[in-house]
C-alpha positions as CSV (number, residue, x, y, z in Angstrom):
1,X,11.3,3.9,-54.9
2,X,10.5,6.7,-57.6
3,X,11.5,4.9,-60.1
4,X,9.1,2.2,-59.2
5,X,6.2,4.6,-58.7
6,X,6.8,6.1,-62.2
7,X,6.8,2.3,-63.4
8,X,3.4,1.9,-61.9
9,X,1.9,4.8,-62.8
10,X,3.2,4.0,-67.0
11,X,1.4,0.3,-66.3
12,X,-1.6,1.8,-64.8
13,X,-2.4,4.0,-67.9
14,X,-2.1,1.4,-70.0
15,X,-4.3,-0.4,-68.5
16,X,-7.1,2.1,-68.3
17,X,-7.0,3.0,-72.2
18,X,-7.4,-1.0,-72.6
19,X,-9.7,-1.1,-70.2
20,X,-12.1,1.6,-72.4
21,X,-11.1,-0.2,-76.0
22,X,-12.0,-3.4,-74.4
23,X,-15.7,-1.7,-73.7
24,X,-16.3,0.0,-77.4
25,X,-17.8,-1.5,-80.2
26,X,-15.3,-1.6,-83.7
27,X,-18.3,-1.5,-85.9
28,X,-20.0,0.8,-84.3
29,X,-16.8,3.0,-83.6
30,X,-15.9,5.2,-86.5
31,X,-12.2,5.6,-85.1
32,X,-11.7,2.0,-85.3
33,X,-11.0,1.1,-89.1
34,X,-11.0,-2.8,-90.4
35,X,-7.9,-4.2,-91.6
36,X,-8.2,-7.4,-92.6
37,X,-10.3,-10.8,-90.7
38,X,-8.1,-14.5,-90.6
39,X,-10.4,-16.9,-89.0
40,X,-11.7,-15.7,-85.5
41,X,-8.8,-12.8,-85.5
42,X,-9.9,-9.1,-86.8
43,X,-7.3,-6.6,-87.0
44,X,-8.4,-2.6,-87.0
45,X,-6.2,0.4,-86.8
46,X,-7.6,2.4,-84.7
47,X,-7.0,6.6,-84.1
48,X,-6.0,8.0,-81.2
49,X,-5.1,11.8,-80.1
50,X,-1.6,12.1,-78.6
51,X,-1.0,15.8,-77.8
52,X,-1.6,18.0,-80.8
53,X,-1.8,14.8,-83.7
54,X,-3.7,11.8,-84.5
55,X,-1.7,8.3,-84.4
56,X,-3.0,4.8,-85.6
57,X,-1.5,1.4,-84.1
58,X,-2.9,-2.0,-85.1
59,X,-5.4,-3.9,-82.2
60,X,-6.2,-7.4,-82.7
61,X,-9.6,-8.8,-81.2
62,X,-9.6,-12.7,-80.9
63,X,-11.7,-15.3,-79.2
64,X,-10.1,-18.3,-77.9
65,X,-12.6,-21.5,-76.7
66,X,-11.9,-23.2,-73.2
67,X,-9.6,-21.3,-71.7
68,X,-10.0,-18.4,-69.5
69,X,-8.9,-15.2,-68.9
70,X,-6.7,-16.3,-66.0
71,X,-5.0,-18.8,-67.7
72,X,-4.6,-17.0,-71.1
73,X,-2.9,-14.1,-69.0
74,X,-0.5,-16.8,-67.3
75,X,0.7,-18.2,-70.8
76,X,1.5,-14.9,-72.3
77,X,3.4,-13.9,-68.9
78,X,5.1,-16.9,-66.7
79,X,8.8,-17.5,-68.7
80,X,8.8,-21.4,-68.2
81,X,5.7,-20.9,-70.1
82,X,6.6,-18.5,-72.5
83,X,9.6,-19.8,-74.2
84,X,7.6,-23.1,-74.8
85,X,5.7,-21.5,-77.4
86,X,7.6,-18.3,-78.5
87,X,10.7,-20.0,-80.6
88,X,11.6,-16.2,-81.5
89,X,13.3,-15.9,-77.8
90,X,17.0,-17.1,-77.5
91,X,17.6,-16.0,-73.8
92,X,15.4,-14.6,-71.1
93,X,16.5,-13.3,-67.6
94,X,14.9,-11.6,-65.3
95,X,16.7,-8.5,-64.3
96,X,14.4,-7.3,-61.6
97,X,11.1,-8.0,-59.6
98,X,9.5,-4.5,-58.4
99,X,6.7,-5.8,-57.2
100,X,4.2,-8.8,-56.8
101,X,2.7,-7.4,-60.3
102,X,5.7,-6.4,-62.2
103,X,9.1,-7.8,-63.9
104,X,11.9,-6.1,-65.7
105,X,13.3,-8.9,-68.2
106,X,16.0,-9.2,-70.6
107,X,15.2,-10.8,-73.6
108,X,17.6,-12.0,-76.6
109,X,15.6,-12.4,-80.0
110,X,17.3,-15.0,-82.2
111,X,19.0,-13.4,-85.3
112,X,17.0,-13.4,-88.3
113,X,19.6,-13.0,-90.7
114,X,20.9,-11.1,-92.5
115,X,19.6,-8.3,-89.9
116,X,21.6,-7.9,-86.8
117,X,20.0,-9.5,-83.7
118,X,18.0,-7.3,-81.4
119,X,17.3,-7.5,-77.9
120,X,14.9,-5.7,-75.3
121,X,14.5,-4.7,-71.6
122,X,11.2,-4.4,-71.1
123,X,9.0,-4.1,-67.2
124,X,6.4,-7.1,-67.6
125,X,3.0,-6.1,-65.4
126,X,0.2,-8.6,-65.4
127,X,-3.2,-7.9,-62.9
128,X,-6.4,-9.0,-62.3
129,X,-8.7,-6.1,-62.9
130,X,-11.8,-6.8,-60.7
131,X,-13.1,-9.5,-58.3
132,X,-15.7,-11.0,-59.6
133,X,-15.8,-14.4,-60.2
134,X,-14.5,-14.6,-64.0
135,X,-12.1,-11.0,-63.5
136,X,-10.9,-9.4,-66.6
137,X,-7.1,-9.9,-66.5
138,X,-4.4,-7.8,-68.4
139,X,-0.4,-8.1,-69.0
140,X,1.4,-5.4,-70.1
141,X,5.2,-5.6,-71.7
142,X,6.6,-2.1,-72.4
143,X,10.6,-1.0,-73.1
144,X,12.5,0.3,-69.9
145,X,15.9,1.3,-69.0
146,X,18.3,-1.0,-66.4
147,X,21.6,-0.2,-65.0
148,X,22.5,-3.7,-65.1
149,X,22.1,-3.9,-69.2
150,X,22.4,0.0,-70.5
151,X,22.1,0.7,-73.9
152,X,24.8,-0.1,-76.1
153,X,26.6,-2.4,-73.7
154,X,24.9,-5.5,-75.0
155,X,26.5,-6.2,-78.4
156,X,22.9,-6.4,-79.8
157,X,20.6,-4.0,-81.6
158,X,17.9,-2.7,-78.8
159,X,14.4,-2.8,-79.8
160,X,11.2,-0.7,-78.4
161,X,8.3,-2.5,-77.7
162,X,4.5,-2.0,-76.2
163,X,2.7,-5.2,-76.1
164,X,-0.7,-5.3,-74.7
165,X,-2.6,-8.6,-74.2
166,X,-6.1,-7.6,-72.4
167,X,-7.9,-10.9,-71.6
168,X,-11.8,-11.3,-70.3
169,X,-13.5,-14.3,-69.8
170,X,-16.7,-14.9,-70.9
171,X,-19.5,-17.7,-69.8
172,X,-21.9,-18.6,-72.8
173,X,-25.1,-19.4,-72.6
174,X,-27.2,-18.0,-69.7
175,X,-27.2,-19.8,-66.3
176,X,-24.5,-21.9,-67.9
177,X,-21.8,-23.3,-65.4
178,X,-18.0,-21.9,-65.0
179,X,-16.8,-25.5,-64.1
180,X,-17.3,-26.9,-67.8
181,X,-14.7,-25.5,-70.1
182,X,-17.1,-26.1,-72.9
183,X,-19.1,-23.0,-72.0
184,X,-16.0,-20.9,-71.5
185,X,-14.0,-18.6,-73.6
186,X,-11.6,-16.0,-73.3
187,X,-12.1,-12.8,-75.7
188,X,-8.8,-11.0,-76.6
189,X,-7.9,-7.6,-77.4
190,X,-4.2,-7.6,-78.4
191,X,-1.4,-5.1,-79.2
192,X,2.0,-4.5,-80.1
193,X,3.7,-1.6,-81.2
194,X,7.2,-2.4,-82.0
195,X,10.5,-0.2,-82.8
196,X,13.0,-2.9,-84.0
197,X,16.0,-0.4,-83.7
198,X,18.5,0.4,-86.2
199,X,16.9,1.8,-89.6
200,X,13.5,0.2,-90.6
201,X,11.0,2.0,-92.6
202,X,7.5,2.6,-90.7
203,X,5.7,1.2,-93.4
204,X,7.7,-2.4,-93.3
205,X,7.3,-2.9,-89.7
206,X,3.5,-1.9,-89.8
207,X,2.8,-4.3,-92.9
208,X,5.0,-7.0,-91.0
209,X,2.8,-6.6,-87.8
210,X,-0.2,-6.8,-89.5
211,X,0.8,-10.1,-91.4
212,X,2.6,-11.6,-87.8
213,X,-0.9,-10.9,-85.6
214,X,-2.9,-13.8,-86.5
215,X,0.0,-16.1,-86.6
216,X,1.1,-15.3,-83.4
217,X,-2.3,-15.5,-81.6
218,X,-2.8,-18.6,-83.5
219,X,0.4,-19.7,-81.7
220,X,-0.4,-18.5,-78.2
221,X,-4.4,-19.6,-78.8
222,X,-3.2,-23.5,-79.6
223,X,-0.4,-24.0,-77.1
224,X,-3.2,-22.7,-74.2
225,X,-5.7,-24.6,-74.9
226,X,-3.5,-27.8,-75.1
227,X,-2.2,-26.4,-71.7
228,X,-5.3,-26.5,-69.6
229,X,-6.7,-29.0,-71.3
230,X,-7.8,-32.0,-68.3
231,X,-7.1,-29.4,-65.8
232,X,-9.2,-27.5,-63.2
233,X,-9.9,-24.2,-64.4
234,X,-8.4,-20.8,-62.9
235,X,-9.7,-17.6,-62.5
């Protein structure tokens, strides 16, 4: 039971610093420092104090047309779902449910050779953050620990990860309805900081998230519109 309170506690701030980046304005914002633009995706690095020093990670913001926050949320989180669209995953198996919110999964990335292949235990949350009728809705994947797979038992190199995907939907147009998917889109503030185990210079994983980003919202954007598409809209 401790162990799941400290779990929910980790999700929880997460979700509030999101909560507050999701809120500021990046040009307006002096800690939040352009990186490069690729169609509707802006990438910023943006400063943040941890104790006594200053540390940058990479946040995407994204806008994806006709689908909602809901639904975006479901895509990035529901397996059956997930391994549609994300060809980097060679197994996944759920070690664990701790609650209705939260998942500890084992995932095995396909080997990109010649590098040895890498897996991850990671506690997947996803919530809806308010009740109003279009709710902000968040999942959050971060790196745990599990008896079942302890480290160095699996034969595979194990990887860190934080991976934020903070999803609100937003109506366009005033007075326009929520039942026509034409006036609906879901804004996206994305995240991942990622340790790939093993030795890997900072620099190279930094310059290879900032070049994977778009392609992988691009990815996620496509396959969930071509999801809802013809169906009733969620919330």
């Amino acid at each position: 039971m401790e162990r799941c309170y400290t779990r929910a506690f980790q999700m929880q701030e997460i979700i509030r610093k999101y909560m507050e980046l999701s809120r500021q304005d990046p040009e307006k914002d002096d800690s939040w420092q352009p990186v490069s633009k690729d169609g509707v995706t802006k990438i910023y690095r943006k400063g943040e104090e941890k104790g006594d020093m200053m540390i940058d990670f990479l946040v995407a913001l994204t806008s994806v047309k006709g689908v909602t926050a809901a639904e975006m949320a479901e895509v990035f989180h529901t397996k059956e779902l997930k391994l549609q669209w994300d060809h980097t995953i060679e197994a996944d198996k759920v070690l664990e449910v701790l609650d209705e919110h939260c998942t500890i999964i084992h995932q095995i990335l396909k080997r990109v050779w010649p590098a040895a292949q890498r897996d991850i235990v990671y506690a997947s949350h996803k919530q809806k953050l308010d009740e109003s009728p279009t709710p902000d809705w968040i999942v959050c994947n971060k790196s745990c620990e599990h008896m079942t797979v302890p480290r160095g038992t699996s034969g595979y190199c194990r990887a860190e990860i934080e991976v934020v995907l903070y999803c609100k939907t937003v109506v366009e147009g005033e007075g326009s309805s929520t039942t026509d998917r034409r006036n609906i889109r879901c804004d996206i503030v994305y995240s991942a900081t990622v340790n790939p185990g093993g030795w890997a210079p900072s620099s190279a994983v930094r310059a290879i998230s900032q070049r994977e980003y778009p392609k992988f919202l691009k990815k996620i954007s496509e396959f969930a519109q071509n999801h809802v598409k013809n169906t009733p809209m969620k919330f």
